[in-house]
C-alpha positions as CSV (number, residue, x, y, z in Angstrom):
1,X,100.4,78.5,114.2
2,X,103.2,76.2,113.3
3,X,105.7,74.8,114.8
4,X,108.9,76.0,114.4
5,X,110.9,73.5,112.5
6,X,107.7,73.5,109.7
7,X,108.4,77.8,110.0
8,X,111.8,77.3,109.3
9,X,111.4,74.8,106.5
10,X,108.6,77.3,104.8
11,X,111.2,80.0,105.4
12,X,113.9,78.4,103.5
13,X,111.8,77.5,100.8
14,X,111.1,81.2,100.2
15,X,115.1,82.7,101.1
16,X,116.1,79.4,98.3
17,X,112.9,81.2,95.7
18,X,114.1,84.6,96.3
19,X,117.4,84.0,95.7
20,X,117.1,81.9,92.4
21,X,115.3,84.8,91.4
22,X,117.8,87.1,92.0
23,X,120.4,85.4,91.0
24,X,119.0,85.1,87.5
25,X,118.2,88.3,87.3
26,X,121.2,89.8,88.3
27,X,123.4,87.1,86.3
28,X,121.7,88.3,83.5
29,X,123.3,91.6,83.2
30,X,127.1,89.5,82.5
31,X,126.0,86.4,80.5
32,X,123.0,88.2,78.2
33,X,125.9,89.3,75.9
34,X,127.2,85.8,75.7
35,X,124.2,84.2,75.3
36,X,122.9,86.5,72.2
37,X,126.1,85.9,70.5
38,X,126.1,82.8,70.5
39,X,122.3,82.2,69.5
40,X,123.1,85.5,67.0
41,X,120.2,87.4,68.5
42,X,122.2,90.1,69.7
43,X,119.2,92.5,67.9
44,X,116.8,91.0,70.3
45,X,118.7,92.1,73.3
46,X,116.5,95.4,74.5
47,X,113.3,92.9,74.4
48,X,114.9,89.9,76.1
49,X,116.2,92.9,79.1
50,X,112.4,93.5,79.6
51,X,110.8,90.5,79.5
52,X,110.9,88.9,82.5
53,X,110.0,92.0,84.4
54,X,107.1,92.4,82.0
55,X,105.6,89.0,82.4
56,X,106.4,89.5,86.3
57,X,104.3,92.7,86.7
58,X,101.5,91.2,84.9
59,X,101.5,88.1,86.7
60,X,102.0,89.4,90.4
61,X,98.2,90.3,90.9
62,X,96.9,88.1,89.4
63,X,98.5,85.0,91.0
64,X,98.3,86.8,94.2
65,X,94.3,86.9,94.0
66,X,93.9,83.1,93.1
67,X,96.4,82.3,96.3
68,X,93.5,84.0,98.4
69,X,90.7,81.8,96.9
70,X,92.5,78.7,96.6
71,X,95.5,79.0,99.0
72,X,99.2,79.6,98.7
73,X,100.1,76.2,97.9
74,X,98.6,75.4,94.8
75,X,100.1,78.6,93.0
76,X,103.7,78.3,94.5
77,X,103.6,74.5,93.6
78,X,103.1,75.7,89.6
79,X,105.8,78.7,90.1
80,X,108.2,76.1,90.8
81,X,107.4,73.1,88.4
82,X,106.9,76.4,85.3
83,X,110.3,77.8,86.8
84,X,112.0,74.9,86.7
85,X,110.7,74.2,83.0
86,X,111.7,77.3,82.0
87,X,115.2,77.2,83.1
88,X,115.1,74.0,82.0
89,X,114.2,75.7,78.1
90,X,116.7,78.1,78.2
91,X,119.6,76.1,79.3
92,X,118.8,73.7,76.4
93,X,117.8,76.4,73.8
94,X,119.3,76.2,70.4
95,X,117.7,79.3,69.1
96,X,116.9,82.9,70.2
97,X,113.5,82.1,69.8
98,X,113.4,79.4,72.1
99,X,115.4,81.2,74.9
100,X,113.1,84.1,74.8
101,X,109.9,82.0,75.5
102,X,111.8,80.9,78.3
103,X,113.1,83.8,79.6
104,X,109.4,84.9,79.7
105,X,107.8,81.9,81.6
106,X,110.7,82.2,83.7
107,X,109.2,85.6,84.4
108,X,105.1,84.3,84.6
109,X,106.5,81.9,87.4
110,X,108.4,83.6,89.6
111,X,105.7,86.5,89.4
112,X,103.3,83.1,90.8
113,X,105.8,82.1,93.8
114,X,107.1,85.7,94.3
115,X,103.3,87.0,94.9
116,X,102.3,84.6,97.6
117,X,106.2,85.0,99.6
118,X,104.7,87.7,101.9
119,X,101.2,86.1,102.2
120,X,103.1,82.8,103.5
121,X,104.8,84.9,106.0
122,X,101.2,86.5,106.8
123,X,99.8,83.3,107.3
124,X,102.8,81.3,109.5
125,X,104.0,84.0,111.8
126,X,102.4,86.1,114.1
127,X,102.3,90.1,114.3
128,X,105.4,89.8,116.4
129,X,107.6,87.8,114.0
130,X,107.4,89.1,110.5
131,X,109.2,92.3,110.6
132,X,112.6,89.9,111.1
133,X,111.3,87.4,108.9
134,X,110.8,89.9,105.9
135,X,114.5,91.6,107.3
136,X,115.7,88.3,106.7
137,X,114.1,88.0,103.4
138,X,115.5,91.9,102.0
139,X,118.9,90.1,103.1
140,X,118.6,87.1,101.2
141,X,117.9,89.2,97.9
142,X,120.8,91.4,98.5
143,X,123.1,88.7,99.1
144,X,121.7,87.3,96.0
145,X,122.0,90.9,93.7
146,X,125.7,90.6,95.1
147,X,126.6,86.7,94.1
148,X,124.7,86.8,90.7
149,X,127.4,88.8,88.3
150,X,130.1,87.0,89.9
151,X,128.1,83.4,89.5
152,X,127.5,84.9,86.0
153,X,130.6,86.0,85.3
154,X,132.3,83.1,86.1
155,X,130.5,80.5,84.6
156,X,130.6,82.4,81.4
157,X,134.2,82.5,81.6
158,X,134.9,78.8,82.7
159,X,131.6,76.5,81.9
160,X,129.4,78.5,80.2
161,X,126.5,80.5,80.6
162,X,123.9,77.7,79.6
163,X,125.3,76.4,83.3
164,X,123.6,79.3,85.6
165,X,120.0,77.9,83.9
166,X,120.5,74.3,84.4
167,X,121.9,75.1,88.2
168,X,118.7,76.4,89.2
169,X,116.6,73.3,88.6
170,X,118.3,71.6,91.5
171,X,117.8,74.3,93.8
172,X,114.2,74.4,92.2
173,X,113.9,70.8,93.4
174,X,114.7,71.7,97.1
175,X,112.0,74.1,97.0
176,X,109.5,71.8,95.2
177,X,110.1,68.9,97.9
178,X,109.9,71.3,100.8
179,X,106.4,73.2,99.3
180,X,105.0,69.6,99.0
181,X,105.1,69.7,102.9
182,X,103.4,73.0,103.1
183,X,99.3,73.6,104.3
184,X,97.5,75.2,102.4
185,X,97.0,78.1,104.3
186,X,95.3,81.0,102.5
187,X,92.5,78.8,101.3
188,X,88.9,80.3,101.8
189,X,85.7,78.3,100.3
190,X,85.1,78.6,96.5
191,X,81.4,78.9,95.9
192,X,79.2,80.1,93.5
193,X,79.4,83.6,94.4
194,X,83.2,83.1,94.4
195,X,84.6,82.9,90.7
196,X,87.4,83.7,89.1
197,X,87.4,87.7,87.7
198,X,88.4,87.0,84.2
199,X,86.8,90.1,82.8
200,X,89.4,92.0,85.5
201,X,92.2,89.9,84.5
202,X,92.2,90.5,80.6
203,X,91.3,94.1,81.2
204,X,94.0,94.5,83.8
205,X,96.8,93.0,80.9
206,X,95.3,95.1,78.7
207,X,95.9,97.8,80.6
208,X,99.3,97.0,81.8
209,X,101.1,95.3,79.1
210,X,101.2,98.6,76.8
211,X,102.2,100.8,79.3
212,X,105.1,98.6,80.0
213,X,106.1,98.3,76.5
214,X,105.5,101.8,75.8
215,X,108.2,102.5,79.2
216,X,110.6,100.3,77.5
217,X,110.7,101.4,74.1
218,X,110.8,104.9,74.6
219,X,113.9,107.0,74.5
220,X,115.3,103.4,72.7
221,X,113.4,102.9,70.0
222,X,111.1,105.3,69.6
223,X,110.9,108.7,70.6
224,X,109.2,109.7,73.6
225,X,106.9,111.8,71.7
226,X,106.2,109.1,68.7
227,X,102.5,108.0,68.1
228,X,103.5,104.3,68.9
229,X,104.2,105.6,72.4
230,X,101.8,107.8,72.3
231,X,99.3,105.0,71.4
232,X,100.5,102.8,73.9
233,X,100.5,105.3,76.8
234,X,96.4,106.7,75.8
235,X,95.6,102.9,75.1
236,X,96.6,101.8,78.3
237,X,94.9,104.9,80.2
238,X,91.6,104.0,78.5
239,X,92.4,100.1,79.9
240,X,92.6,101.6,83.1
241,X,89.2,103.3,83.2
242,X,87.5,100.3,81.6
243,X,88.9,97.9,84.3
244,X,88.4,100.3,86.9
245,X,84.3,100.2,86.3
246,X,84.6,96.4,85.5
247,X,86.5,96.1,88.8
248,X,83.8,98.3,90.9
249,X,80.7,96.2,89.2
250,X,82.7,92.5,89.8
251,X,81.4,90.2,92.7
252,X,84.8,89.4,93.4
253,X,87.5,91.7,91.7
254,X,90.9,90.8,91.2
255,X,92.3,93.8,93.2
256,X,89.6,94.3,95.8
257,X,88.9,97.9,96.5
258,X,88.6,97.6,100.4
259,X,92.3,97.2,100.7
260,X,92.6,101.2,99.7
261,X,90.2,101.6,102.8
262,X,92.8,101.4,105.1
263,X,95.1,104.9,105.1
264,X,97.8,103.1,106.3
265,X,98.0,100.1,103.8
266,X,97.7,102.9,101.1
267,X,100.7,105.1,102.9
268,X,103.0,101.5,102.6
269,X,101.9,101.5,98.7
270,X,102.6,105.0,97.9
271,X,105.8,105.3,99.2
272,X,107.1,101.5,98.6
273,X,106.3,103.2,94.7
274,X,108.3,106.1,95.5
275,X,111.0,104.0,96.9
276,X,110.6,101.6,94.0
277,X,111.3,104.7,91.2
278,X,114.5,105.8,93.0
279,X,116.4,102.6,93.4
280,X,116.1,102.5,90.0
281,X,118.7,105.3,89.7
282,X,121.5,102.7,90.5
283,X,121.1,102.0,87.0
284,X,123.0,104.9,86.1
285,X,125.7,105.5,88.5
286,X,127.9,102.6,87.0
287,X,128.0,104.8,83.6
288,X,128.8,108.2,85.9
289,X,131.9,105.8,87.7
290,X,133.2,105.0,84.7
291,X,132.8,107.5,82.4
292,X,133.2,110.3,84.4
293,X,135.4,109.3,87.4
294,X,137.5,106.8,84.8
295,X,137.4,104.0,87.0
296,X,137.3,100.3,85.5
297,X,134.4,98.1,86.0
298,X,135.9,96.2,88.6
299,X,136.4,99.6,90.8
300,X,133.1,100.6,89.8
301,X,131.5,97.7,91.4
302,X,133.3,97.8,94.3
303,X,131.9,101.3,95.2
304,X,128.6,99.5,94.8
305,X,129.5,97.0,97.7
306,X,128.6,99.5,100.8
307,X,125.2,100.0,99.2
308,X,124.2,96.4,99.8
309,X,126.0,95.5,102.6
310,X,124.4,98.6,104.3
311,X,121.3,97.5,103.2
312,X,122.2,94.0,104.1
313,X,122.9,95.6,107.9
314,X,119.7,97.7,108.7
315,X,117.5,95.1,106.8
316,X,118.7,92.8,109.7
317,X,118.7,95.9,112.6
318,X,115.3,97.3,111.8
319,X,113.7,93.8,111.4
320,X,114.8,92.9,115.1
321,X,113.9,96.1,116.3
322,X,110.8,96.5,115.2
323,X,110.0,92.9,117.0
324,X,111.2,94.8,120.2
325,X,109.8,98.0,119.8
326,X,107.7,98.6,117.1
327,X,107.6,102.2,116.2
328,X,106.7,101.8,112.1
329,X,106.1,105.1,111.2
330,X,108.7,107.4,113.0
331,X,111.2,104.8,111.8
332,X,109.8,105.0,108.0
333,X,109.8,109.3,108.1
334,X,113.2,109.1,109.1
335,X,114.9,106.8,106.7
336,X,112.8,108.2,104.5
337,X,113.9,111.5,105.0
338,X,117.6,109.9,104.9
339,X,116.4,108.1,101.7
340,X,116.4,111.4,100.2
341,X,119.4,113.0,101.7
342,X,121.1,110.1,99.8
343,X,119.5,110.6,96.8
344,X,120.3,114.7,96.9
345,X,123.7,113.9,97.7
346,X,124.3,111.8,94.6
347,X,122.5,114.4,92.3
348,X,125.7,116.5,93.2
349,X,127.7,114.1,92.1
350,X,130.5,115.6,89.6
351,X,134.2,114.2,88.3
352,X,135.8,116.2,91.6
353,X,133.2,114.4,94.2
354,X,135.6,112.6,96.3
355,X,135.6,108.6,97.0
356,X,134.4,109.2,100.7
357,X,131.5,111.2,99.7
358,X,130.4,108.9,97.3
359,X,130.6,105.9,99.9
360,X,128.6,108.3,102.1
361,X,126.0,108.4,99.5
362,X,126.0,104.8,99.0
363,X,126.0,103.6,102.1
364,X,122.9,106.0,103.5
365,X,120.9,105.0,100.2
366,X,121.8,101.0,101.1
367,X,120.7,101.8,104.7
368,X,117.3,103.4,103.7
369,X,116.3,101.6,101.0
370,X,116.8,98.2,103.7
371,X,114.8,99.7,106.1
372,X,111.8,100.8,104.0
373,X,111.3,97.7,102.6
374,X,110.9,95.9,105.5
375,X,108.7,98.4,107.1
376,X,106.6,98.5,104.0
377,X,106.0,95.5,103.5
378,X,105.7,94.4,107.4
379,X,103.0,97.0,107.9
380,X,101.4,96.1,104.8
381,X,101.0,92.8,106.6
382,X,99.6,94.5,109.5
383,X,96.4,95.7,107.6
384,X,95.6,93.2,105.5
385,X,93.1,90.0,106.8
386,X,93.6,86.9,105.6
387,X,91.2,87.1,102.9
388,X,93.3,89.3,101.1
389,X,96.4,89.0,102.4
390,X,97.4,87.5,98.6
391,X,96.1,89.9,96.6
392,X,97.3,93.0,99.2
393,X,100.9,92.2,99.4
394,X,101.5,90.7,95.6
395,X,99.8,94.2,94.5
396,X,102.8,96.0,96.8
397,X,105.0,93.6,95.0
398,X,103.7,94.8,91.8
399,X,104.0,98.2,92.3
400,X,107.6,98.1,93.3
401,X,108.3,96.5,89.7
402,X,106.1,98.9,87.8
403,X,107.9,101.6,90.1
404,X,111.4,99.9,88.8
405,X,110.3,100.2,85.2
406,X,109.0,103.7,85.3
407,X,112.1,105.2,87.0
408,X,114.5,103.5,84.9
409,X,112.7,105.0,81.7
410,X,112.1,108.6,83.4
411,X,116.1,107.9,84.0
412,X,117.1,106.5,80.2
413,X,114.8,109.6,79.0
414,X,117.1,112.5,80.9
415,X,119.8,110.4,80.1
416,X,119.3,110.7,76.4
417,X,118.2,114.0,76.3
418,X,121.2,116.0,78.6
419,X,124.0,116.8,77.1
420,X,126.6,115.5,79.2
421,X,126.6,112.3,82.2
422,X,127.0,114.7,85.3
423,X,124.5,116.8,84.0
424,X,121.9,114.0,83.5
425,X,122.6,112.2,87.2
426,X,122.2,115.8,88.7
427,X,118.5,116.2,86.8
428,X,117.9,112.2,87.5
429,X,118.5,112.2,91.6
430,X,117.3,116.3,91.7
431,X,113.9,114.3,90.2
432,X,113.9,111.4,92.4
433,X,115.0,113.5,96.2
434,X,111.7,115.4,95.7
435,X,109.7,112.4,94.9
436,X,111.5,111.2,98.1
437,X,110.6,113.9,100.0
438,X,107.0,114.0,99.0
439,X,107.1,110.4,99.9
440,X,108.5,111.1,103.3
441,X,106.0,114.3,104.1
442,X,103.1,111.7,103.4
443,X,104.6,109.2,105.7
444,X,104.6,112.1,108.4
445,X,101.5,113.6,107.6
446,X,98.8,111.2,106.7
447,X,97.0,109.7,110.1
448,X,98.0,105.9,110.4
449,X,95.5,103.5,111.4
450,X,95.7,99.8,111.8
């Protein structure tokens, strides 16, 4: 193990990655107006919203697979230098065009550093020490989903937006000077018998890509029930098959099948999905603030606040106690199950809900969706070997984002086809409390193992 001023310069190198990321991402919600105006691309705008998570998805396992053959190092080292490019192309981009190829890479590389962040932490800290480290980590990104409208909003309004780009190649140097420093942990010996699964890699974009497009475009578009959907959707289900046998016959597969051996890896999976499709629902509250309830923007942000500084909170409390006491899998059925309670709460939502009972609602979703991650993903840790620590937690990473992407569309697709906002949020969180609660009975029921 390290010592721990090399630990704490690792750590800051990932809190200063994550929160670039978020930042950018969150910014982006304010200044993407801006921007397309400016570069007249406003027709663009669904595409550009979908880009970066679509490059991240595809990226995450991938990147996470060559960090286990050839260590961590080597594939934060080009996240950085390609993120700092990219930002460096959109902050300088004098066409639509232009700014969307960077918007993209800046997606491909923050997939590459964002899949090895929990492998680092796998490889630096003992058993003892991750749950805080990956609490401190959940805090970093909700701090960061917090500061990133304001950054974006005012840097629109005073410098412009071009400004939140060329500010994160600064902070991208800080990272890049502090990864040069790093081991290169992670690393096993590349032989013959260990190549690179290119066949599993194109088959696995294949199979991804449409299905991401497809999620997307439908309900926006094109109909949900359209043959391009359609087409996507059955072409991406035949990818899957195909890279499914390719996977099983590979010598070294880009997802290795033995980490579905463990039941409890695959319990942190399942329900870090389930998780992943509900926290997507806080896409649509916003429009159920200020269209039903009538509140401005500003008011319907502040009701977002307890959210994230609830999850800010237990993030911090459960990564501490779980140092001290352990107990993973009480602690995940129960927020879980409180997980769900939030999510039933806010499908009850209507114009005469009251201001306290929507803050209830907030605040217990903030506080469950905090401690799941950080059980999730510390767990996950717990079952993976070094060997695969890359490819286990980048493919829990992925998840979560293909989990984001499917319950946003499940949500834009009862959104479009209800008659009426309180309607749809009822049908939307009705949906996503039983996923919750199916998540939370296999938490309970399914025998953990280490």
């Amino acid at each position: 193990m390290l010592n721990m001023i090399k630990k704490n310069r690792i750590m800051i190198a990932i809190h200063l990655t994550s929160i670039i990321g978020m930042l950018l991402i969150t910014a982006r919600t304010v200044i993407l107006p801006a921007i397309l105006k400016e570069l007249d691309g406003m027709e663009y705008y669904s595409i550009i919203v979908i880009l970066t998570s679509l490059t991240m998805s595809v990226v995450l396992p991938i990147a996470g697979k060559l960090s286990d053959m050839y260590g961590r190092k080597i594939i934060y080292f080009i996240g950085i230098v390609g993120y700092i490019v990219a930002c460096f192309l959109c902050g300088f981009a004098d066409s639509v065009y232009l700014f969307m190829i960077g918007i993209a890479l800046t997606g491909v590389f923050y997939g590459c550093m964002n899949s090895v962040q929990l492998a680092i932490i796998t490889d630096v800290f003992s058993e003892e020490e991750r749950p805080a480290q990956v609490g401190y980590l959940t805090i970093s990104n909700s701090v960061a989903c917090l500061l990133g409208p304001i950054i974006g909003g005012f840097f629109v309004d005073n410098v412009g937006w071009r400004w939140v780009y060329l500010l994160m190649i600064p902070l991208g140097m800080i990272i890049f000077f502090i990864i040069a420093k790093l081991d290169n942990k992670g690393a096993i010996k590349v032989n013959q018998s260990t190549t690179i699964d290119f066949i599993g890699i194109i088959f696995f974009i294949l199979c991804v890509v449409p299905v991401l497009l497809a999620l997307a475009a439908a309900g926006k578009i094109y109909e949900w029930n359209s043959k391009p959907i359609l087409y996507m959707l059955l072409f991406s289900i035949f990818m899957l098959i195909v890279f499914l046998y390719a996977e099983s016959r590979a010598s070294n597969p880009m997802i290795p099948f033995k980490l579905f051996h463990n039941k409890s890896y695959c319990v942190c999976v399942i329900t870090y999905f389930i998780c992943a499709i509900s926290f997507s629902g806080m896409n649509y509250l916003p429009i159920f603030y200020q269209e039903v309830k009538g509140v401005t923007a500003t008011v319907s942000g502040l009701w977002v606040l307890p959210r994230q500084m609830a999850q800010i909170v237990f993030s911090y409390y459960i990564g501490i106690n779980l140092v001290k006491k352990k107990g993973y899998r009480k602690k995940l059925v129960v927020f879980l199950g409180l997980f769900a309670l939030s999510l039933l709460s806010m499908s009850r939502f209507v114009i005469t809900t009251s201001v306290f009972m929507i803050l209830i609602s907030e605040v217990m979703f903030g506080a469950a969706n905090g401690v799941q991650t950080v059980i999730t993903q510390s767990y996950g840790q717990k079952c993976l070997d070094d060997s695969i620590a890359g490819s286990g937690m980048s493919f829990i990473c992925f998840v979560g984002a293909f989990g984001n992407s499917l319950g946003a569309a499940i949500g834009g697709c009862i959104m479009n086809q209800t008659a009426g906002i309180s309607s749809a949020i009822k049908y939307i969180f009705l949906l996503y409390a039983i996923l919750m609660m199916v998540g939370t009975v296999i938490a309970g029921v399914i025998k953990w193992e280490r």
